[in-house]
Residue, then its C-alpha position, 0 to 999 in steps of 0.5 A: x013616080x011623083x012626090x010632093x015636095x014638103x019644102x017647095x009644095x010643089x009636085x016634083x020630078x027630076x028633069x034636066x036642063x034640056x027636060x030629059x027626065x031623071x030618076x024622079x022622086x026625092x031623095x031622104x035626107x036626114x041631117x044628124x049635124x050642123x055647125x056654122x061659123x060666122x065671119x064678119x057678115x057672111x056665114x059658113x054652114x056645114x051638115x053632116x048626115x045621111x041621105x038615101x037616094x037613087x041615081x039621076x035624082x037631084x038633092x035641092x040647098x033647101x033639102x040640105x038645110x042650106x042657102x046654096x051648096x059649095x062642096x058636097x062629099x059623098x060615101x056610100x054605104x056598102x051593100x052587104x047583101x050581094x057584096x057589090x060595092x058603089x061609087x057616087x058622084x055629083x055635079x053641083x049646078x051654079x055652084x055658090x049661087x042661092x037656091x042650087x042642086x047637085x046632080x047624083x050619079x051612082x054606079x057599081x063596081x061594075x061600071x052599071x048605072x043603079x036605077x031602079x030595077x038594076x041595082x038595089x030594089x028601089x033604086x036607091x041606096x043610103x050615102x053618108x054626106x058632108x056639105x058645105x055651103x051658105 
């Protein structure tokens, strides 16, 4: 599935370094708080909020609201529907360099890779996120 992409306005679908492609799409991001701190002339942001998103997709610095990404923590929401509980985890690429992305892998508890038409309907599942960054 292609998305537009509101930040870049260009079409987007995930791809990895060597162009295997990825879960595609965009994850929904939604900021509920940031706070930045200012230290002689660079400046720290942190952004707390939620974001659903589907295992082998990309969140971009830009959908964070940041310059670049230097820690991303993820909790994922648990699915009360089929008591079945999940674990993400991330790659940051070029951590600290502008303009970067993190790589979203999520599994169950049973190890299973959640993609579409695995896990949840849509493949994708609502994780709470703190990120820290420029």
């Amino acid at each position: 599935m292609v998305h537009k992409n509101p930040i870049y306005g260009t079409d987007h679908v995930g791809t990895d370094d060597d162009g295997v492609g990825l879960g595609g799409g965009m994850p929904e991001v939604q900021i509920h708080f940031d706070h930045r701190d200012v230290f002689g002339n660079g400046i720290a942001v942190r952004v707390y909020g939620e974001m659903k998103i589907a295992a082998g997709e990309r969140v971009w610095a830009k959908e964070l609201g940041l310059k670049t990404i230097q820690v991303l923590l993820l909790t994922p929401e648990v699915n009360l529907n089929n008591g079945l509980g999940y674990m993400a985890q991330k790659y940051v690429h070029h951590k600290g360099e502008y303009d970067n992305y993190a790589s979203i892998d999520i599994y169950d508890d049973a190890s299973a890779w959640q993609s579409a038409g695995v896990g949840p309907v849509d493949g994708s599942i609502w994780l709470d996120f703190m990120a820290i960054g420029e």
